[in-house]
N, C-alpha and C positions, 0 to 999 in steps of 0.2 A: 504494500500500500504506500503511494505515495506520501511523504511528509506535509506535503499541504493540504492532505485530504484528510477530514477527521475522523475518527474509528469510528465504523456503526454505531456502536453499545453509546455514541453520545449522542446521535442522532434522535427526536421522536418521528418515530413511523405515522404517528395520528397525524403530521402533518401534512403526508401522501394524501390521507383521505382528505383534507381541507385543501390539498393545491386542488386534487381533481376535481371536487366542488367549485373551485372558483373559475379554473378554466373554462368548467361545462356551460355557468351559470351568467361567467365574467359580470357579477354583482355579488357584493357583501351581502346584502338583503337574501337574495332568492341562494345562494348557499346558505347561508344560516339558517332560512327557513327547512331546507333537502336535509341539511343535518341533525333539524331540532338543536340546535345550538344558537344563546343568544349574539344580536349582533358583535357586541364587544367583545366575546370571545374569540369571534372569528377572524374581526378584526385584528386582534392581538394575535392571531393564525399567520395571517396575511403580512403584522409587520417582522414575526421571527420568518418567513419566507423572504421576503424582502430583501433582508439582512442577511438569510445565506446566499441567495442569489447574486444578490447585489444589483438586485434589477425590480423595476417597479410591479410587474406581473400586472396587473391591472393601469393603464393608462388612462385619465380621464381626457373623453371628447366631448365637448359641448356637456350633454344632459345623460350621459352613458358612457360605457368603460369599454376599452377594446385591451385586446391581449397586445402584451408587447412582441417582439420578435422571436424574443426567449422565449417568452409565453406559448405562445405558438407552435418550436420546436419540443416544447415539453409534454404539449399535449397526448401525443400519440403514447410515448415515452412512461408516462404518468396512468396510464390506463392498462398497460400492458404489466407493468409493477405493482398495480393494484391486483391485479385478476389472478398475476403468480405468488402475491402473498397471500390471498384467501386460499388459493389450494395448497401451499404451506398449509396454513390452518385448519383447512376440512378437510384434508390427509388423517388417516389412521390407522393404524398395524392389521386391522381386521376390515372388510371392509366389503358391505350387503348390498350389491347391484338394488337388489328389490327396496330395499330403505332408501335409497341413494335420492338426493335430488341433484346432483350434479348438472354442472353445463358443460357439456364440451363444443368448443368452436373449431369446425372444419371449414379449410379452404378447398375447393376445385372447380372444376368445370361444369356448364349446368349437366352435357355428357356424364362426367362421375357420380352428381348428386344425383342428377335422374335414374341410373342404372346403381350401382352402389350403393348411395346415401339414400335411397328409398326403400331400398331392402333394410339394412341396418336400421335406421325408423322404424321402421316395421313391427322387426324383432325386439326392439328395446320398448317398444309399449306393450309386448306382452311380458316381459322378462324384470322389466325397471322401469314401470307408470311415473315413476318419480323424475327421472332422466332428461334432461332436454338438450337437443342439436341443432346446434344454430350452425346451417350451412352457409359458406359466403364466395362470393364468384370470386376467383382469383384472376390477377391479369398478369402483362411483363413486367413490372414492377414488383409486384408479392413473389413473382417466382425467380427474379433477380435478387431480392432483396431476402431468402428464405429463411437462411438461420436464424436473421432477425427476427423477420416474422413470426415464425416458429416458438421462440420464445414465451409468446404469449397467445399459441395457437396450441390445440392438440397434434393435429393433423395437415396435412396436402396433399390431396386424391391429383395424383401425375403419373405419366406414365414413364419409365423410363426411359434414358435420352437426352434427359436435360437436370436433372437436378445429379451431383455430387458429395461425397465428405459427410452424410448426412444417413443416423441408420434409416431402415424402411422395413418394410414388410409387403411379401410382394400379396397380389388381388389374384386376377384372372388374366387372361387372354383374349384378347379380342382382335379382331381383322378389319380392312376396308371394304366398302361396296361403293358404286357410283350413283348417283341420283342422276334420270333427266326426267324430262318433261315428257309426261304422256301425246306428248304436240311434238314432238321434236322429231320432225321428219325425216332428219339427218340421222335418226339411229333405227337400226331395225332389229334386228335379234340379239344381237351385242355392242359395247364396247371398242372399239376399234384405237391403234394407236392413231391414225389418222385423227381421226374424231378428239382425243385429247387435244390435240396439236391445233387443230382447225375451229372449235367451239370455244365459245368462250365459255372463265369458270366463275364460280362464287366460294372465294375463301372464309375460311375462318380465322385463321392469323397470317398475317405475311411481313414477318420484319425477321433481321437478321438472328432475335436472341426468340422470337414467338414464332413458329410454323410448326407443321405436321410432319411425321415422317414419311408420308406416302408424297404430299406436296413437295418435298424435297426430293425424292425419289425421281417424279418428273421432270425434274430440271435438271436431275443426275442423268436419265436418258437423252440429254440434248435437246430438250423439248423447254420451250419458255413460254408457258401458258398465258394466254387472254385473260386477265385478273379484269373483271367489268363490277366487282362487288367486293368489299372483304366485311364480314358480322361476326362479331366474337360472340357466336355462339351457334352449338352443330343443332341444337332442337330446331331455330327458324330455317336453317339450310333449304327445307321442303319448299316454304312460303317464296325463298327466291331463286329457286329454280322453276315450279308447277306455272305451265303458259311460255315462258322463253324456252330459247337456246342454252339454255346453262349448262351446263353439271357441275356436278358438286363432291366431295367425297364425305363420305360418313360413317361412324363406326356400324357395324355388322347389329350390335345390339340394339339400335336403334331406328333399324331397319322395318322392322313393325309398324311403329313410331309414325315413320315417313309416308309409310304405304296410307295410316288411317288418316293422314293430316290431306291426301287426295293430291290428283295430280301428278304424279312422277311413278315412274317405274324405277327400278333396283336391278345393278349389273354389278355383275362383276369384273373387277379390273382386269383392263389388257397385259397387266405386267404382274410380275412375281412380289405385290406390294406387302413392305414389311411385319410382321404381327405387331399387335399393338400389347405391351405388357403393361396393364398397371400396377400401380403398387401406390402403397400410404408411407408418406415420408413424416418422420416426426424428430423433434431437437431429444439430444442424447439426456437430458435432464427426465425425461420419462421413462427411461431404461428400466428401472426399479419400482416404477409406481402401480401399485396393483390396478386401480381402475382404469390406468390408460392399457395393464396388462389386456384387464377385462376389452376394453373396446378394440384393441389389434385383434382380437380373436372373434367378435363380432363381425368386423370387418371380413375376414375371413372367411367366416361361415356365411355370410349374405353372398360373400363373391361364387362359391362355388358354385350353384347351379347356375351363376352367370354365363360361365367358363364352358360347362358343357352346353350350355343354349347355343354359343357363339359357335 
C-alpha cells in the first residue's frame, strides 16, 4: 500500500453508502430523505467526503447541484463497490439456493439471454423463488472493458474468441444458418457463394474488436460483403431481412425464432462456417463462492438440451 494512501481499518465504509446516495440523488435533501438520515448528518457525510477527495462532489448551478468531474468518474466506480461489499456480507459458509434472495447481474447478448438466460430463469423459479436475474445487453465496451466489468458483475454469456486471462465455464455449441427473404428471387434451393458475394447483408457487429466468426470467415474467403444495415442484435435480424434482398447470418438456435417472426427462409451456409462455443466468463474472485458455484452449474444444466437441439 502506498504511503499516501490510508489503511482501510481508518476508512468508514458508511460513507460509500452516502457518496452513492449523493451521486444518485446529487441533493443533500432527497439523499437524506433515500437514507432516512437527517439532513445535517448527511451533510457532515458530504463535508468528510469533500475533505478526502479534495473535490467538491456536488457543484452548485443556479437553483440545483451537478456532479463535479470527479463526481462523475466515481459514479460507476461507487456502485460496483457497493454491490461487492453486500455480497461480502450476504456470503455465508452454508448457503440454501431455496432461502436465497440473491441478485445476480448477467451480461450478454439478447442471442445468450434468449437461449440460455431463459432456460436458467426458468429453473431458478422452481429451485430458488427467492432469486433474481437481472440480465443486461453487453456491447464493445463491456466486452473490452471485462475484468473490470466483471468485478461487479456475476457473469458474460460470450462465446469464445474474444475474451482472455479470464476463468469461464464452457455452455453449449451452436452453428450458423442464413436468413433470406421468402421474396428473394435471387435464391432458390440454397445458399450459393455467388449469392454471398453479390447480395447485400445485414450485420450484427462490424468493427475491428465487435464481429462474428462466421462474418469474418467471409472476408477470410476473399469475399467483402455489401454491409447495407448493421443492428446489435440477432432477434431483429428477421424484421431486416423479410421483403428485401438481405441475408443475414444467425445462430442455429434461433432459427425457430426467425421462421415464426415470418418472412425468411433458413439455409444453410455455403462454407464450412465455424461452431459457435459459448461459454460464461466470470472475475477469479468467484472461484470459491458457493452461490456463484450454484449458478455455473445452473448455467450448465439449462445449456445442455440447448446443445443437443442445435
Amino acid at each position: 500500500m502506498s504511503d499516501t494512501q490510508p489503511p482501510l481499518s481508518r476508512l468508514d465504509l458508511n460513507l460509500l453508502v452516502s457518496l452513492d446516495a449523493l451521486l444518485t440523488e446529487r441533493s443533500v435533501t432527497r439523499a437524506a430523505e433515500r437514507l432516512h438520515l437527517s439532513q445535517p448528518a448527511l451533510s457532515a457525510s458530504l463535508a468528510r467526503l469533500r475533505t478526502h477527495f479534495n473535490d467538491p462532489i456536488l457543484a452548485r448551478t443556479g437553483n440545483t447541484y451537478e456532479l463535479t468531474p470527479l463526481a462523475s468518474r466515481l459514479t460507476e466506480h461507487t456502485a460496483a463497490a457497493l454491490d461487492a461489499a453486500r455480497r461480502v456480507f450476504e456470503s455465508s459458509a452454508e448457503w440454501d439456493p431455496s432461502q436465497s434472495t440473491r441478485d445476480f447481474a448477467i451480461y450478454g447478448s439478447d442471442y445468450s439471454v434468449a437461449t440460455t438466460g431463459r432456460r436458467v430463469a426458468a429453473l431458478a423459479a422452481e429451485r430458488a423463488p427467492g432469486v433474481r436475474f437481472r440480465f443486461m445487453m453487453h456491447n464493445p465496451q463491456i466486452v473490452e472493458d471485462a475484468v473490470n466489468r466483471l468485478r461487479g458483475a456475476d457473469a458474460l454469456l460470450m462465446p469464445h474468441g474474444f475474451l482472455t486471462d479470464l476463468p469461464f465455464t464452457d455452455l453449449w455449441a451452436d452453428r450458423w444458418v442464413v436468413l433470406a427473404s421468402q421474396t428473394n428471387d435471387a435464391i432458390r434451393d440454397e445458399v450459393t457463394l455467388e449469392n454471398v458475394a453479390r447480395l447485400p447483408w445485414v450485420f450484427t457487429y462490424q468493427s475491428r474488436s465487435a464481429f462474428t466468426s462466421a462474418t469474418r470467415q467471409i472476408q477470410q474467403l476473399g469475399i467483402e460483403p455489401r454491409v447495407e444495415a448493421v443492428v446489435e442484435s440477432f432477434l431483429l435480424l428477421p424484421m431486416f431481412v423479410a421483403g428485401t434482398d438481405r441475408l443475414a447470418l444467425i445462430q442455429a438456435s434461433l432459427a425457430d425464432y426467425a421462421r415464426d417472426a415470418g418472412g425468411v427462409r433458413v439455409f444453410e451456409p455455403p462454407f464450412d462456417a465455424t461452431p459457435i462455443h459459448n461459454a460464461m466468463w466470470w472475475h477469479p474472485v468467484h472461484r470459491r463462492d458457493p452461490e456463484h458455484e450454484w449458478l455455473r452449474g445452473l448455467f450448465v444444466e439449462a445449456s445442455a438440451d440447448l446443445g443437443e437441439a442445435a
